[in-house]
Structure formats: C-alpha cells, structure tokens
C-alpha positions, 0 to 999 in steps of 0.5 A: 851833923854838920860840926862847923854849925856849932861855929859862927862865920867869924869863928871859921875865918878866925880858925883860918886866919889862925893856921895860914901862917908859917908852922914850924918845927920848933923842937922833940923831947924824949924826956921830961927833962928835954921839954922847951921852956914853956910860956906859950898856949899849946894844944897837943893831940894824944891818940892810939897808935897810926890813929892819924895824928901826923896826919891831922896836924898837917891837915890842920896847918895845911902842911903836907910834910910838917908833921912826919906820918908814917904806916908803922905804929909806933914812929912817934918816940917823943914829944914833938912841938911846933910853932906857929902865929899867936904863941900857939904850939902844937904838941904831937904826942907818941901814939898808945897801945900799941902792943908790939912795943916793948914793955920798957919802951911802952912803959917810957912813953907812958912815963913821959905822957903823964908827966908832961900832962901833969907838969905843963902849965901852958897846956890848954887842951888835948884833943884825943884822936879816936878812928871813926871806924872802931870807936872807944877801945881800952887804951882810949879809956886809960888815957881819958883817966890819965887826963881826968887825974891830971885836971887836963880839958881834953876834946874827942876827934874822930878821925878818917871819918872818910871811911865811914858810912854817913849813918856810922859815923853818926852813931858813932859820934853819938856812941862817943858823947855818951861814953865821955858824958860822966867824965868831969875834964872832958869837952861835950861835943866830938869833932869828925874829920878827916885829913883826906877829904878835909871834912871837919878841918875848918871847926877844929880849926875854928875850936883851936882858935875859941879856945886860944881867944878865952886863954888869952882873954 
C-alpha cells in the first residue's frame, strides 16, 4: 500500500514546503519544570528505545545532524525541541523500555513522559514509532494507554520499513491497524517509513502539515 495515496498533490507540496526551511534547536528539558514556554502547535515523536526516533526527525526536516542519533538506547535523557516556519515545534521524547536503564532513571523519564502528555496544551499529536520488523511489544501498549488517559491523539510509524519483506511490511501494517482499532485516541491509519531509503517521508510530511492546517483553522 502506498501511503502518500491517502494524501492529495496539494497535501504532498504542502508537507514539503512545511519542512524546506530552517529547523532549529530551540531547547532540552530534563523536568517538567524546565519545558519552553508553550504557544506554539508541537508534535513530538515517542517510541521504544533506538526505535529510529532521531533519525526520523532528520529525514523529516531533510537535516542530516538536527536531531543527535546514536547506536546506544537510551541516549535520549530529556525532552528535546526544535522549531521550525509556521510555529511548529517538534518534540523528541527519551526512547522507552529499555531494560538496562536503571530503575529510578526509567522511573524518571516515565514521570517526565506523562506529565508533560498531560500538561502540554499545544501538543497536537504524538506519532508513536513502532520497528517494522518486530511490531507491537508491551511497553508499545503501556504508552498507548499513558496516551489514551491523557486525551493525547497519537498516530502509528512504522519505522526501518526498509528492512522489511514487501508482504511483512503489509502484514504488519495490517497487524498494527487491527491492534489500535478499539483504542479511542488513536489515528486509524499507520504510516511506514523509512529514513534511509526516504520511503513514507512525503505523507508524514504531508500529515504533519493537515494537521497543522486544522489547528490553526
């Protein structure tokens, strides 16, 4: 299935034009205390640890270095936030269920996670990276119901969809929509990307910008 059907011309060239500017970063917090002062629309991307995360946000932007990616898990310790045109911020969150973490440190982020789901009145959506190769795992679920208490609309990627067999990727993605089908917050349809080959960057692209557009309508 190709996504970037589920998006009009117009859509595409808008999602481009969205991300051709300057990204910056604008800011990291390590509590809830030190988070920016709000206003602007922000999507922040949540997602298992070394899911692909950084290296998303770079594909997106089409910023080789924006975002710091990095073969450890776990590298991500704060909220990190970057600005770009049309007062939209993205958010990288500290990667989950990584299981050499210490307990207080896992306990940490998990505290900052919550409460800034729950307290950040500008955030508009969290697309949660999922690997296409491994599907749903448990600490998947324990974010989609930290997201579903907290009224947050959140979106599936698949990422490294790259890596993946033409007919497992489908099944998959199919396997995906099926498990979130029930869940109230969550955006029915599931993105597959991948920041090597560029597959699936023009829709996200394109879906950051539609939903940017009924925000500001």
């Amino acid at each position: 299935m190709n996504a970037t059907s589920d998006f009009s011309t117009a859509e595409i060239e808008a999602g481009r034009r969205l991300f051709s500017g300057d990204w910056n970063f604008l800011s990291a917090a390590g509590s809830i205390q030190s988070l920016p002062p709000s206003g602007a629309i922000e999507v922040a991307f949540a997602g298992r640890s070394n899911v692909g995360k950084s290296s998303l946000i770079n594909a997106v932007t089409g910023r080789r270095a924006l975002a710091r990616t990095s073969n450890t898990p776990g590298r991500t310790q704060e909220l990190i936030f970057f600005g770009g045109a049309d007062r939209l911020v993205l958010v990288d969150l500290p990667g989950y269920g990584y299981a050499a973490a210490g307990k207080q440190k896992v306990a940490a982020w998990t505290r900052l996670i919550r409460d800034y789901l729950h307290r950040r009145a500008g955030l508009a959506r969290v697309y949660v990276l999922i690997d296409a190769r491994h599907g749903i795992k448990s600490a998947d679920q324990t974010i989609f119901e930290t997201l579903g208490h907290a009224a947050v609309s959140y979106q599936i990627v698949l990422t490294k969809s790259d890596q993946a067999a033409p007919g497992e990727l489908a099944a998959r993605r199919s396997a995906v929509q099926e498990a979130i089908r029930r869940q109230p917050a969550a955006f029915p349809e599931v993105l597959a990307t991948s920041s090597r080959s560029g597959d699936g960057i023009p829709a996200l692209r394109a879906a950051i910008a539609r939903l940017l557009r009924e925000r500001q309508a």
